[in-house]
KERO-245566 format. One record per residue (C-alpha): residue number from 1; x, y, z. Coordinates in Angstrom, 1 decimal. Example, Ala and Ser with C-alpha at 12.3 -4.5 7.8 and 13.67 -1.06 7.14 Angstrom:
# residues 2
NODE,1,12.3,-4.5,7.8
NODE,2,13.7,-1.1,7.1
END
This chain:
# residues 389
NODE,1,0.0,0.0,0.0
NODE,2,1.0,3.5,-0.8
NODE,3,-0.1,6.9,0.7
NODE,4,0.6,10.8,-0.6
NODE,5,-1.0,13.4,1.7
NODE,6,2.5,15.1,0.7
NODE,7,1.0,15.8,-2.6
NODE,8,-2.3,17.6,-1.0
NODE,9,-0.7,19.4,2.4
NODE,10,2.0,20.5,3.5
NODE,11,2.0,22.3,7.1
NODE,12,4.9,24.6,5.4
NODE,13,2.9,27.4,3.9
NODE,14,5.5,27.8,1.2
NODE,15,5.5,23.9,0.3
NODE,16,4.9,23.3,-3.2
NODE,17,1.9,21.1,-2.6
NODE,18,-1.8,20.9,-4.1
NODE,19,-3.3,23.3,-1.1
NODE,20,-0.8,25.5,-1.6
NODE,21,-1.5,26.1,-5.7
NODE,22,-5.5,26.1,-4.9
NODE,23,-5.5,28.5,-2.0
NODE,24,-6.2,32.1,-3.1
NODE,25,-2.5,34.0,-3.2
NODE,26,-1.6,37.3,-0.7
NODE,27,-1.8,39.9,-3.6
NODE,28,-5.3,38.5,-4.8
NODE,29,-6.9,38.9,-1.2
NODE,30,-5.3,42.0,-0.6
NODE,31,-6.8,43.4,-3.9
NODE,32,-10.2,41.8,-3.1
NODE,33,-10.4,43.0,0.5
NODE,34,-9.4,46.5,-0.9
NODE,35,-12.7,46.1,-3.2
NODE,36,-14.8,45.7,-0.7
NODE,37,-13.9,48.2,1.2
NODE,38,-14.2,51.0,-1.3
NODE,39,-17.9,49.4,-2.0
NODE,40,-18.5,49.9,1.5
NODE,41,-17.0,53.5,1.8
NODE,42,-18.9,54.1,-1.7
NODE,43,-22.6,53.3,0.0
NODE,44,-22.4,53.9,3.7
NODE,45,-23.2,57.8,3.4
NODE,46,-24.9,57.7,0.3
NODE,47,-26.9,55.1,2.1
NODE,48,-27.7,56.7,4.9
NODE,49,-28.5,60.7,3.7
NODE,50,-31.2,58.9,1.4
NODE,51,-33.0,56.4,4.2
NODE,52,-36.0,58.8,5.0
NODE,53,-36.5,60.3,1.4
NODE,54,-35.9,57.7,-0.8
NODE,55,-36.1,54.0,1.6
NODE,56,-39.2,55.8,3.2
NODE,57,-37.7,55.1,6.7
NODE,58,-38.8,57.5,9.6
NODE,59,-35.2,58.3,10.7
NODE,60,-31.7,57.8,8.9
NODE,61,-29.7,54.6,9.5
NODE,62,-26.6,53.3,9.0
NODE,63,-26.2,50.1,6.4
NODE,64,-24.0,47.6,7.8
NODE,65,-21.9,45.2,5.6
NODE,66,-20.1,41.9,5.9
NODE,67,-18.1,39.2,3.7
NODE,68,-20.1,36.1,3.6
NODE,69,-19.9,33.0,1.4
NODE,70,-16.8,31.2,0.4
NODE,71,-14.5,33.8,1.5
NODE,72,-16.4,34.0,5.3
NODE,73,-16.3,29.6,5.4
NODE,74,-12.2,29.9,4.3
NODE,75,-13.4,27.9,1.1
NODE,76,-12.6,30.0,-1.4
NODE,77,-10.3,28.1,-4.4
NODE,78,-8.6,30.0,-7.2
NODE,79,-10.1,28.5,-10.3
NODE,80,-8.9,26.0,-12.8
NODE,81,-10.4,27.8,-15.6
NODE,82,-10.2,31.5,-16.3
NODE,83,-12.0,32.1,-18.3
NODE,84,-14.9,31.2,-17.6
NODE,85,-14.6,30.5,-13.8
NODE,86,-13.8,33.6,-11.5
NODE,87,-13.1,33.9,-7.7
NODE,88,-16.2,35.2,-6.2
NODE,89,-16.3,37.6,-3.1
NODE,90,-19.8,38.2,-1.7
NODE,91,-20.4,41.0,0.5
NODE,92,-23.6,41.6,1.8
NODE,93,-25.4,44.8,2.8
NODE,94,-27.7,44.7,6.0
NODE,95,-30.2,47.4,6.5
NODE,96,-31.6,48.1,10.0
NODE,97,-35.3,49.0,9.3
NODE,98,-37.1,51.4,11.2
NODE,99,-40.8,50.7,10.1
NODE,100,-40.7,47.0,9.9
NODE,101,-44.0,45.1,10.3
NODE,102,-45.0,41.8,11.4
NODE,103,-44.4,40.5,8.0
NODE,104,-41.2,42.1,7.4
NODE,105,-40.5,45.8,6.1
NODE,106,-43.3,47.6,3.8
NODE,107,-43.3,45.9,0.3
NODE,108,-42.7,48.6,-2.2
NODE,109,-39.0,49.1,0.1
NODE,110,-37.8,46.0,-1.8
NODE,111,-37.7,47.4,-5.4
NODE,112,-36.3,50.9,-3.8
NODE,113,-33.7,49.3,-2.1
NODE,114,-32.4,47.3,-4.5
NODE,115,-32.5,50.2,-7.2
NODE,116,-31.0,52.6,-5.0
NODE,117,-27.9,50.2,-4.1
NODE,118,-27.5,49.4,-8.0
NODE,119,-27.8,53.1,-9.2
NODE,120,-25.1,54.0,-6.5
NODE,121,-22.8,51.1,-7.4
NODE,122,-22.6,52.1,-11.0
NODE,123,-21.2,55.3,-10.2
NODE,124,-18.2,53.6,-8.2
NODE,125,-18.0,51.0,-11.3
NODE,126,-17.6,54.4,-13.6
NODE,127,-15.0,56.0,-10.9
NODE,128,-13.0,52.6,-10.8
NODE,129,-13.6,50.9,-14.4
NODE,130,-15.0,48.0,-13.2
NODE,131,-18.3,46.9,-15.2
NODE,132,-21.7,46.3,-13.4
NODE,133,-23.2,43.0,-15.0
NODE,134,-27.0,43.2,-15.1
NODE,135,-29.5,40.2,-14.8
NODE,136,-28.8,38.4,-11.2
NODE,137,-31.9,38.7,-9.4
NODE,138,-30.7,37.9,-5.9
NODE,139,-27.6,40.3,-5.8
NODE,140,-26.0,42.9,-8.0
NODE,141,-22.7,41.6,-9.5
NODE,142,-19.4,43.8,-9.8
NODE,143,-16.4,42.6,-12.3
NODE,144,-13.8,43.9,-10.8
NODE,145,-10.8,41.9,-12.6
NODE,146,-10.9,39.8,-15.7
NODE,147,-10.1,36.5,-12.5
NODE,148,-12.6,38.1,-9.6
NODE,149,-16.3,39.3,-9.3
NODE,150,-17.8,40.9,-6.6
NODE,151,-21.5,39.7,-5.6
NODE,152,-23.6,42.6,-3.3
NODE,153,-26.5,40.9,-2.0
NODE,154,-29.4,43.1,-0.1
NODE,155,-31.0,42.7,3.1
NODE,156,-32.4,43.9,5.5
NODE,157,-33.7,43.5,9.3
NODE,158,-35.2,45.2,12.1
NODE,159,-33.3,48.1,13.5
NODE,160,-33.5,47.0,17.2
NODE,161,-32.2,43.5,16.9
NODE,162,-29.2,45.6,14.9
NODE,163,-28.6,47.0,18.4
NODE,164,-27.1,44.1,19.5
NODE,165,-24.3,43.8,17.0
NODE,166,-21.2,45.9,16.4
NODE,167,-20.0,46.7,12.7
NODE,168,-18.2,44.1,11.2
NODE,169,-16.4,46.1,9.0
NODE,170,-14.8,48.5,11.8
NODE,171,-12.8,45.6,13.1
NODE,172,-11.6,44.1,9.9
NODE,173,-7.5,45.3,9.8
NODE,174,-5.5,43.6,6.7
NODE,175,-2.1,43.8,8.1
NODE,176,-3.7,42.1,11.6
NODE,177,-5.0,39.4,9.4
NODE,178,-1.7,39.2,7.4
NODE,179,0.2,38.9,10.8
NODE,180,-2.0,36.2,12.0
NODE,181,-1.8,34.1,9.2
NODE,182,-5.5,34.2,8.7
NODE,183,-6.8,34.3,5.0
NODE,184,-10.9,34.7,6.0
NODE,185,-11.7,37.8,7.0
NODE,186,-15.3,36.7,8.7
NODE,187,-12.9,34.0,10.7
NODE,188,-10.4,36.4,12.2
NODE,189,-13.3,38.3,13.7
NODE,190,-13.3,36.3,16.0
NODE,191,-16.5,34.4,18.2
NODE,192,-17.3,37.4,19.9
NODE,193,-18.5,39.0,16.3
NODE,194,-19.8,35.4,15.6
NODE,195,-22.2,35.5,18.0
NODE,196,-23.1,39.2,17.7
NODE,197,-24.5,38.2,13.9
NODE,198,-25.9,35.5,15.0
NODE,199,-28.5,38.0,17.3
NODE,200,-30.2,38.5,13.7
NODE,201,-33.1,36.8,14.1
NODE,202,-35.0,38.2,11.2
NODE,203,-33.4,38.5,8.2
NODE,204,-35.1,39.1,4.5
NODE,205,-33.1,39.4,1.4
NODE,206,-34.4,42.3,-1.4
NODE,207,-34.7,40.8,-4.9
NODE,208,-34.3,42.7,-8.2
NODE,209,-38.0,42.4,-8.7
NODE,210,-38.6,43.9,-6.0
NODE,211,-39.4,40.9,-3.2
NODE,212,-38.6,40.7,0.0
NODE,213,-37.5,36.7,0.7
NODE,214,-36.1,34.8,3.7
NODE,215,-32.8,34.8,3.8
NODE,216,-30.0,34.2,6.5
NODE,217,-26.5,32.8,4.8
NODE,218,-24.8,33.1,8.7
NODE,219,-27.2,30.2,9.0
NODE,220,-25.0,28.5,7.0
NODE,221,-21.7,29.7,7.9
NODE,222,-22.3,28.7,11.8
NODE,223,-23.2,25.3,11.1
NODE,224,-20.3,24.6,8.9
NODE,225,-18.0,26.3,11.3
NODE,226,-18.7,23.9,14.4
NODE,227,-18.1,21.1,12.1
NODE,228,-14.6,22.9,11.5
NODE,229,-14.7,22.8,15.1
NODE,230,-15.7,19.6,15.7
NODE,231,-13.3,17.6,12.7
NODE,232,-10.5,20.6,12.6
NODE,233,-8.6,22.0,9.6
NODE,234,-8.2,19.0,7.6
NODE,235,-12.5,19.3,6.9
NODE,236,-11.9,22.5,5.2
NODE,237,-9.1,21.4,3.0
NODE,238,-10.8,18.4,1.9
NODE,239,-13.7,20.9,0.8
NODE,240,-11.3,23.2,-1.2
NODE,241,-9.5,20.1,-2.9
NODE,242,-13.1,18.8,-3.9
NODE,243,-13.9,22.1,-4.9
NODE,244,-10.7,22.6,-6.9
NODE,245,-11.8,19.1,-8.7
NODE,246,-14.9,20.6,-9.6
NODE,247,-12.9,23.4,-11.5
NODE,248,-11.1,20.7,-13.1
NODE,249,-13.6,18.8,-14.4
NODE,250,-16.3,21.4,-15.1
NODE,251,-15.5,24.7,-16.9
NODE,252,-19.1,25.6,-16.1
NODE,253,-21.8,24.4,-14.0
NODE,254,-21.5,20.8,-11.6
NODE,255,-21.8,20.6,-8.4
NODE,256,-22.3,24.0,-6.2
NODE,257,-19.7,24.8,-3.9
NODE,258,-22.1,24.9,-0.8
NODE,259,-23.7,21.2,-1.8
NODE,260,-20.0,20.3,-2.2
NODE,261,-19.4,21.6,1.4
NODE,262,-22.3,20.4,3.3
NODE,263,-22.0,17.1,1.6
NODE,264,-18.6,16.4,2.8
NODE,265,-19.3,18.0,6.5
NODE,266,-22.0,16.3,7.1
NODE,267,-20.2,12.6,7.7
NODE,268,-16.9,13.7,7.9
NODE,269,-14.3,11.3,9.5
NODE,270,-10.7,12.9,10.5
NODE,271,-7.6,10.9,8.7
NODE,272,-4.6,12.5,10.9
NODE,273,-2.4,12.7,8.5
NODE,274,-3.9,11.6,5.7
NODE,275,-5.7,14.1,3.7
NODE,276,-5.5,11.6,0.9
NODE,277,-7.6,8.8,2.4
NODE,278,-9.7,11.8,4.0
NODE,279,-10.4,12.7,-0.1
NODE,280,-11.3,9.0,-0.7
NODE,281,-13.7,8.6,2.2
NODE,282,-15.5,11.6,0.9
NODE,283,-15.7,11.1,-2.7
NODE,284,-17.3,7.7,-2.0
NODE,285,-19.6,8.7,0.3
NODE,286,-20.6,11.8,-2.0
NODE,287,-21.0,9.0,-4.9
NODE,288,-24.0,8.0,-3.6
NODE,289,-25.4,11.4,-1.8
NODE,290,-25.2,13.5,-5.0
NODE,291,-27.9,10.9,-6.2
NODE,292,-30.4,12.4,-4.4
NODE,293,-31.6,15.5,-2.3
NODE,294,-29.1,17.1,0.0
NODE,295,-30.4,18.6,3.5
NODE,296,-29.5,19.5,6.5
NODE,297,-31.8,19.7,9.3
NODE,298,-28.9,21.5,11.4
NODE,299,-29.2,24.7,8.9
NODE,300,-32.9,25.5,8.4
NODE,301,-34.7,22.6,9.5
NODE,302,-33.7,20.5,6.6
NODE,303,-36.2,22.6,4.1
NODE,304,-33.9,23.5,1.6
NODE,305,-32.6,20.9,-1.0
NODE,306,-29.0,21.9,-1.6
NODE,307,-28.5,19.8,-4.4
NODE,308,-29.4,21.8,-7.4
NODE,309,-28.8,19.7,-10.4
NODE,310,-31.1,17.8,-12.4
NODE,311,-31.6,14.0,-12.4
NODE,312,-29.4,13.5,-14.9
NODE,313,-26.6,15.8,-13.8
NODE,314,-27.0,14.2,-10.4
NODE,315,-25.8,10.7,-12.2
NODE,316,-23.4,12.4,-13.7
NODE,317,-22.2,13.8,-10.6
NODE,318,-22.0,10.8,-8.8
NODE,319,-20.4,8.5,-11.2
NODE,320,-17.4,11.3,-11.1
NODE,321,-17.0,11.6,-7.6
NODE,322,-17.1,7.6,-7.9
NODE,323,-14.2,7.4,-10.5
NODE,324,-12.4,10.1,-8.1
NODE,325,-12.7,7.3,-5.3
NODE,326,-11.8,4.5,-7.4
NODE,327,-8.6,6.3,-8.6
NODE,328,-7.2,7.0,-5.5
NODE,329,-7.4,3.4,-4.1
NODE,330,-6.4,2.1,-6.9
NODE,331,-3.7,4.5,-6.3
NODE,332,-3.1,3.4,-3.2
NODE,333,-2.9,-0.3,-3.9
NODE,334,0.1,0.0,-6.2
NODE,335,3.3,-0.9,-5.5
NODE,336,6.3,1.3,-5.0
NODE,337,8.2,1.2,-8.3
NODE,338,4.5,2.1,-9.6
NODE,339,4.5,6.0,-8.1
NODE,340,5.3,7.6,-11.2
NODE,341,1.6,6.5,-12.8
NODE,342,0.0,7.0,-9.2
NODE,343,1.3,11.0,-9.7
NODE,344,-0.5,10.4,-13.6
NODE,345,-3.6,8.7,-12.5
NODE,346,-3.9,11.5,-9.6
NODE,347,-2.9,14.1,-12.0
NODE,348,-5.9,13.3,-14.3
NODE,349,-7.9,13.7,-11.5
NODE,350,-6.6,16.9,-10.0
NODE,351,-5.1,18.8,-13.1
NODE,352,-2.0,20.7,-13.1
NODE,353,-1.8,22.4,-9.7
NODE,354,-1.0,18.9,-8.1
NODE,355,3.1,18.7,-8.1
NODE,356,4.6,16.0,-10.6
NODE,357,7.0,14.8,-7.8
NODE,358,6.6,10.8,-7.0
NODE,359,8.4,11.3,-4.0
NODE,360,6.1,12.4,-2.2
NODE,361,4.6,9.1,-3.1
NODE,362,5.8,6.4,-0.2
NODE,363,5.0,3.1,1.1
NODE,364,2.1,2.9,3.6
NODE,365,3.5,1.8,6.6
NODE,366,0.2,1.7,8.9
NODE,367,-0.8,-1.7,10.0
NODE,368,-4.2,-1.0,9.8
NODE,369,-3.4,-0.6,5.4
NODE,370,-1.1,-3.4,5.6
NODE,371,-3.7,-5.6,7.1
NODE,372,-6.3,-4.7,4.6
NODE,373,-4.1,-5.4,1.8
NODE,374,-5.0,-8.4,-0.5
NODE,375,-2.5,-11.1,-0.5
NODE,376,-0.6,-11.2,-4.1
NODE,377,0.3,-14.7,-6.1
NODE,378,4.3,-15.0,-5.9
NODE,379,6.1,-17.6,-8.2
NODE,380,7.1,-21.0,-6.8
NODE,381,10.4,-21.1,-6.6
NODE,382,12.9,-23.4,-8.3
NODE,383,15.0,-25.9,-6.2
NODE,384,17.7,-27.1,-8.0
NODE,385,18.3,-31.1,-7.2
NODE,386,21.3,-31.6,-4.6
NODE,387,23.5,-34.2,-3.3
NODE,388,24.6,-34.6,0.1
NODE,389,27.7,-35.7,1.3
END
């Protein structure tokens, strides 16, 4: 038996491994970060001198904004394709509402909202030359960089339970997170700003068409976190290698990234060590749960089906991750002098980001692997006839 979690992780944060190649770079963050914080220094006033006259609000407020998404879980994979795959930041606005009702804020604040937010965003597009894409109903989409887009999602929630929270964005220091070592800007705020988010009890999310829908994504990003917490690191990487794979194998569409996360968190098993065999256990079991619907009772009561694709994408799906399984056992199960095709068989799984370098490939010296392996048919050996004496 064989094993290569050198080829996936290495706890050197220079090592020329798999994580390393997948994992968003310093310069991209930095430029990202320094996106969101001009779209956040764009609104806030312009935001908040228009609440009464244009929002209809009763006293001026200030909006309240946060990274969310891939970027908030520490998810976030450079793509395999560019074009057409991009790095996507989402940073959502929160509105504290002054005249909410018992069904939410007044209706017609909706299509106000979201025009306002759009109208103000294409002036910052014109300042910066970056291009405002029209047509996504749920958020209002910024290209910043031929690699990255920016996704501004609206909502909105009553003003008292804002009360209870601190801004976010107030806290969020680049060179304290570059000092840290921490890449997610929603996980260096800490638990204390966890939990002050998590007072948002009602949350509703402004559409283009001017709707106002439940809609709570920290929902999302809690549960997933005390898996992290439960299972450690090794549960995110696993996520961002199975993400990376999806790049690889789909320029467009397959499996979302948050079916692709909650899948693999929700029966996660720790390999110490072994971020390989951690791959295998989750591609398998992901070969049969991307057959049907994906819930999770822990998020919203298991109402929402996470698993977007059709029937026969689903097949699809699951065959893949399958053949992703199969590989890396069969992988496993060759023998040393073999390590040059395991880095090929791997490689057509992976792509180019995984390092040519067999070795990294060595024997499996576990007894648990040894045990497990099947016995091989040896030659009888030839004994040549002898005389004594």
């Amino acid at each position: 038996m064989l094993k290569f979690p050198k080829l996936f992780f290495q706890s050197n944060p220079d090592a020329d491994a798999f994580e390393s190649h997948i994992r968003p770079s310093a310069e991209q963050r930095r430029y990202l970060r320094s996106c969101v914080t001009k779209i956040s220094d764009h609104l806030k006033p312009r935001i908040t001198q228009v609440t009464k006259t244009v929002l209809g609000m009763d006293r001026s407020v200030i909006p309240r904004f946060r990274t969310q998404g891939s970027w908030s879980y520490d998810t976030c994979v450079v793509p395999a394709m560019t074009p057409p795959q991009e790095m996507d930041w989402d940073y959502g606005i929160y509105l504290p509402v002054t005249v909410w009702k018992a069904n939410g804020p007044p209706h017609e604040m909706a299509k106000a909202y979201f025009d306002l937010v759009e109208k103000l965003l294409q002036d910052l597009c014109d300042k910066e030359k970056w291009a405002l894409l029209p047509g996504k109903d749920t958020c209002i989409r910024i290209q910043v960089a031929s690699w990255a887009h920016v996704d501004v999602p609206l909502y909105a929630a009553p003003e008292d339970e804002f009360e209870k929270i601190t801004e976010s964005v107030a806290v969020l220091k680049a060179h304290t997170y570059d000092s840290l070592g921490m890449e997610s800007i929603d996980f260096a705020e800490g638990m204390q700003t966890r939990q002050q988010w998590a007072d948002l009890k009602s949350v509703v999310m402004a559409t283009r068409k001017g709707e106002w829908k439940p809609s709570d994504p920290q929902v999302v990003a809690n549960w997933f976190r005390d898996r992290v917490e439960e299972h450690g690191p090794q549960l995110r990487r696993v996520c961002r290698y199975l993400k990376a794979w999806r790049d690889h194998h789909w320029g467009q569409g397959g499996p979302t990234s948050v079916s692709i996360m909650i899948a693999v968190a929700q029966a996660f098993e720790p390999r110490d060590g072994r971020d390989d065999r951690a791959i295998e256990d989750s591609a398998k079991r992901m070969s049969r749960t991307f057959l049907g619907e994906i819930r999770e009772p822990g998020i919203d009561d298991g109402k929402e089906d996470f698993n977007r694709l059709q029937d026969a994408d689903r097949r699809a799906t699951a065959l893949r991750f399958g053949e992703l399984a199969a590989q890396i056992l069969q992988a496993r199960e060759s023998a040393l002098h073999e390590r040059e095709l395991v880095v090929d068989r791997l490689h057509r799984q992976f792509g180019e980001r995984l390092p040519k370098d067999c070795m990294r490939v060595e024997i499996d010296s576990d007894p648990d692997a040894i045990r497990k392996t099947p016995a091989s048919r040896v030659a009888v050996p030839v004994i040549p006839s002898t005389k004594a004496g």
